[in-house]
C-alpha positions in Angstrom: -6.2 -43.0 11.2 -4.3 -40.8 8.7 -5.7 -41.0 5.0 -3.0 -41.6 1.7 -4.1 -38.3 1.1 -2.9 -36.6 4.4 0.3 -38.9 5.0 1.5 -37.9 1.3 0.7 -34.2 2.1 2.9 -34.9 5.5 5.3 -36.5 3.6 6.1 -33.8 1.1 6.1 -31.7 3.7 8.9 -33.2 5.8 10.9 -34.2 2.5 10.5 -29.9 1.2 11.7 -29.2 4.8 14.8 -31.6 4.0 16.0 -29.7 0.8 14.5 -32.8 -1.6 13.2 -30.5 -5.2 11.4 -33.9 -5.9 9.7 -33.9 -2.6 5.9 -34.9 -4.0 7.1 -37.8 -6.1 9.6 -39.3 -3.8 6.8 -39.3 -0.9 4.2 -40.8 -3.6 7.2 -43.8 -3.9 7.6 -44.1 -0.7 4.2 -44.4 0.6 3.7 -47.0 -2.2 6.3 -49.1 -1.0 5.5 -48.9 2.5 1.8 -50.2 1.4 2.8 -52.5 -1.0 1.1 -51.1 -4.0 1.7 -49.4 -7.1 1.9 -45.7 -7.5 -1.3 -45.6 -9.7 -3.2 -48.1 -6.9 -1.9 -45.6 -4.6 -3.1 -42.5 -6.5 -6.5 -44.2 -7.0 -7.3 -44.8 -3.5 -5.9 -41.1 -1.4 -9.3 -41.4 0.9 -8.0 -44.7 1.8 -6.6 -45.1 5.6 -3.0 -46.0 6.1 -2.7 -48.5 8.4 -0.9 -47.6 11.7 2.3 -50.4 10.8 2.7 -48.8 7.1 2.2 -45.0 8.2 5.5 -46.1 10.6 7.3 -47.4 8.0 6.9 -44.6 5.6 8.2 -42.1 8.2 10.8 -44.0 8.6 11.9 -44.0 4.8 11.2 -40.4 4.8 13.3 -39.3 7.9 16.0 -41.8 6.0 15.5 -40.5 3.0 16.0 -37.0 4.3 19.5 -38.3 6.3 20.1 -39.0 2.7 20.6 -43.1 3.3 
C-alpha cells in the first residue's frame, strides 16, 4: 500500500507535470478530501497507508484537476 507521504509526492508530481505552480498544496487538498480529513490530520499522519478506494479517488481528482474541471 502507498503511504500519504508517497501518494502526496506522486501527486505533486503529476500536478508539476500539468503546469499547476501550486502543485504541493493542491495535492495536500486533495488527498485530504479523498481521506476525509483535515489538512493538518493529513500532515500529521504522512507514514499512514492510503487505503486502495481513497488512493483511486485522489488520482482521479488529480488527473481532473490537471484536465482543469
Amino acid at each position: 500500500m502507498t503511504t500519504i507521504a508517497q501518494a502526496l509526492k506522486i501527486g505533486k508530481n503529476r500536478l508539476n507535470d500539468c503546469g499547476h505552480q501550486n502543485a504541493k498544496s493542491e495535492a495536500e487538498w486533495l488527498l485530504a478530501e479523498a481521506l476525509g480529513l483535515s489538512r493538518s490530520e493529513l500532515l500529521l499522519t504522512t507514514s499512514e497507508s492510503v487505503p486502495n478506494l481513497a488512493n483511486r479517488r485522489f488520482e482521479q481528482m488529480i488527473e481532473r484537476r490537471c484536465r482543469h474541471e
